[in-house]
C-alpha positions in Angstrom: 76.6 15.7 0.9 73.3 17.0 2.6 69.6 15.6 0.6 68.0 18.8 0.6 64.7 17.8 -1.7 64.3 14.1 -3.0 67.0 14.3 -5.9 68.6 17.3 -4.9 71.7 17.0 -2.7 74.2 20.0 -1.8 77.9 19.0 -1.2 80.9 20.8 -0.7 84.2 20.4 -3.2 85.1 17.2 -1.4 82.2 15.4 -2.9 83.0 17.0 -6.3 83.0 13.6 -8.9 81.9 13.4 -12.4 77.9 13.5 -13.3 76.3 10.4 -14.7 72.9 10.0 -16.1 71.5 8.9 -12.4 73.2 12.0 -11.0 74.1 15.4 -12.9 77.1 17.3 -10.8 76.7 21.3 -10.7 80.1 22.8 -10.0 79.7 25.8 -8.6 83.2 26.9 -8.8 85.5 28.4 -10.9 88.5 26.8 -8.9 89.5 24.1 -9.1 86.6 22.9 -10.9 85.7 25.3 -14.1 89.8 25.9 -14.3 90.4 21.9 -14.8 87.4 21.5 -16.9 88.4 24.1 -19.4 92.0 23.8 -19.2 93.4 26.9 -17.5 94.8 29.1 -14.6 94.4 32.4 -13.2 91.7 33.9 -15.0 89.8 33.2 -18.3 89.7 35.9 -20.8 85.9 37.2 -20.9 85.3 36.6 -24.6 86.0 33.0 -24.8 83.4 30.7 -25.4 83.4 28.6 -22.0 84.2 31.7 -19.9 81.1 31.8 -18.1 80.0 28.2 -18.2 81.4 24.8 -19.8 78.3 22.2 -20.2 78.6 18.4 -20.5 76.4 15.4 -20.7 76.4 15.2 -17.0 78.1 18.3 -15.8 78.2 21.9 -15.7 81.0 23.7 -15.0 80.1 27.4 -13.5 82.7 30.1 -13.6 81.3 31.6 -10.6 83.1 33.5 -7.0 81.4 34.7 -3.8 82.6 38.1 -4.1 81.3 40.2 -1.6 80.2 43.2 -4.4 78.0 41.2 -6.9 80.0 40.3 -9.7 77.3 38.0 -11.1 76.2 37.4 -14.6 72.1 37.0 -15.2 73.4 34.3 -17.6 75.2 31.9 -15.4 71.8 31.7 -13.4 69.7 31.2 -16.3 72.4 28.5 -18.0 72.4 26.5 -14.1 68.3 26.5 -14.7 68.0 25.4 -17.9 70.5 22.5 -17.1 68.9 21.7 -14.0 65.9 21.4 -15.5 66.1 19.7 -17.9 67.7 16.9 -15.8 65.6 17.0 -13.1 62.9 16.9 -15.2 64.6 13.7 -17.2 64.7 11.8 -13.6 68.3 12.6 -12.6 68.8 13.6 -9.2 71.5 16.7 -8.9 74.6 17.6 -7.3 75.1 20.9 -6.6 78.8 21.8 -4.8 81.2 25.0 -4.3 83.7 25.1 -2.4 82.5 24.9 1.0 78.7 24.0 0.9 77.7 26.9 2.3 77.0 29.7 -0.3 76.7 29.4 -4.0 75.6 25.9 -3.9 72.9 26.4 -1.8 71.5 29.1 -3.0 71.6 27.9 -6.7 69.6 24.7 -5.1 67.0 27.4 -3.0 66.8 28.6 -6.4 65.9 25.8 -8.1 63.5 25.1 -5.1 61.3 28.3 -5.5 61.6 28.7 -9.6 61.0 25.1 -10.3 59.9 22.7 -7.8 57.9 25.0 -6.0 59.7 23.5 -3.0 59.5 27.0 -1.5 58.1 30.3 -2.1 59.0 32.4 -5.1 57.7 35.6 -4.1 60.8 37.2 -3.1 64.4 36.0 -2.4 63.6 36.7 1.1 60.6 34.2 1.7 62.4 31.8 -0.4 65.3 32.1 1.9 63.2 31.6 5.1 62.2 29.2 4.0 65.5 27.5 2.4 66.5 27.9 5.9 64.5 25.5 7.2 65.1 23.1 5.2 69.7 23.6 5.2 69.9 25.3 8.7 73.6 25.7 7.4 72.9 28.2 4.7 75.3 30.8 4.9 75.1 33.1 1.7 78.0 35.5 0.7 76.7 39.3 1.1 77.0 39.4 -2.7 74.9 36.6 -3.7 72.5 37.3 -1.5 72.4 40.7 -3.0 72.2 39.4 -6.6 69.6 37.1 -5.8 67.8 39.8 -3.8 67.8 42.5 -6.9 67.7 40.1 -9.8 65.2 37.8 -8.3 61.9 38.6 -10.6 64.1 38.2 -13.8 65.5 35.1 -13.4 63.2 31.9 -15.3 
């Protein structure tokens, strides 16, 4: 687990563990986390409630793959910011993890950074990236987030 930002921490799926009030865990991955949180395997049908996202007290459960072609929903961005948020904002510090530590996790955090904090510039996913960069040398996004991020950047509150 690497402090990127005081309360923010990026971790990889070993240091996956249930959210508490003092820390609220973003799982940013479908397996094994989303698949054990909302009970199945393989693939969720795309019209059931959860598909997308499960939310807890503490946690919330992204159904989300680094795909190289963008398979990204505007929604799963917007549902991770209003969550993060709105516990950041309560005093909670944050967990964000995938699989590895390297992709989605950090770049939902360099999100959070430019559209909320201010941590780092929000002008572009570029300059926020640069940025990011200096802060998690490590940062090593898929080709299609960064491609998401990069196209979808101005929409997403």
């Amino acid at each position: 687990m690497v402090k990127i930002e005081d309360r923010i921490y990026i971790g990889a799926v070993e240091e996956c563990r249930a959210g508490t009030e003092q820390l609220a865990v973003i799982h940013a991955c479908k397996s094994p986390c989303h698949q054990q949180a909302v009970g199945y395997r393989g693939s969720l049908p795309n019209n059931h409630p959860n598909y997308l996202v499960l939310q807890g007290d503490h946690d919330l459960y992204l159904n989300i793959i680094d795909p190289p072609v963008p398979l990204f929903k505007a929604e799963t961005f917007e549902r991770f910011m209003a969550f993060a948020r709105s516990k950041y904002d309560s005093g909670a510090s944050q967990l964000i993890h995938c699989n590895q530590g390297e992709s989605r996790a950090p770049s939902l955090a360099l999100l959070f950074l430019a559209k909320h904090i201010g941590a780092v510039p929000n002008s572009s996913y570029t300059d926020a990236r640069r940025a990011f960069e200096r802060i998690f040398p490590t940062y090593q996004p898929g080709v299609g987030i960064q491609r998401f991020l990069s196209d979808n950047w101005s929409f997403i509150q």
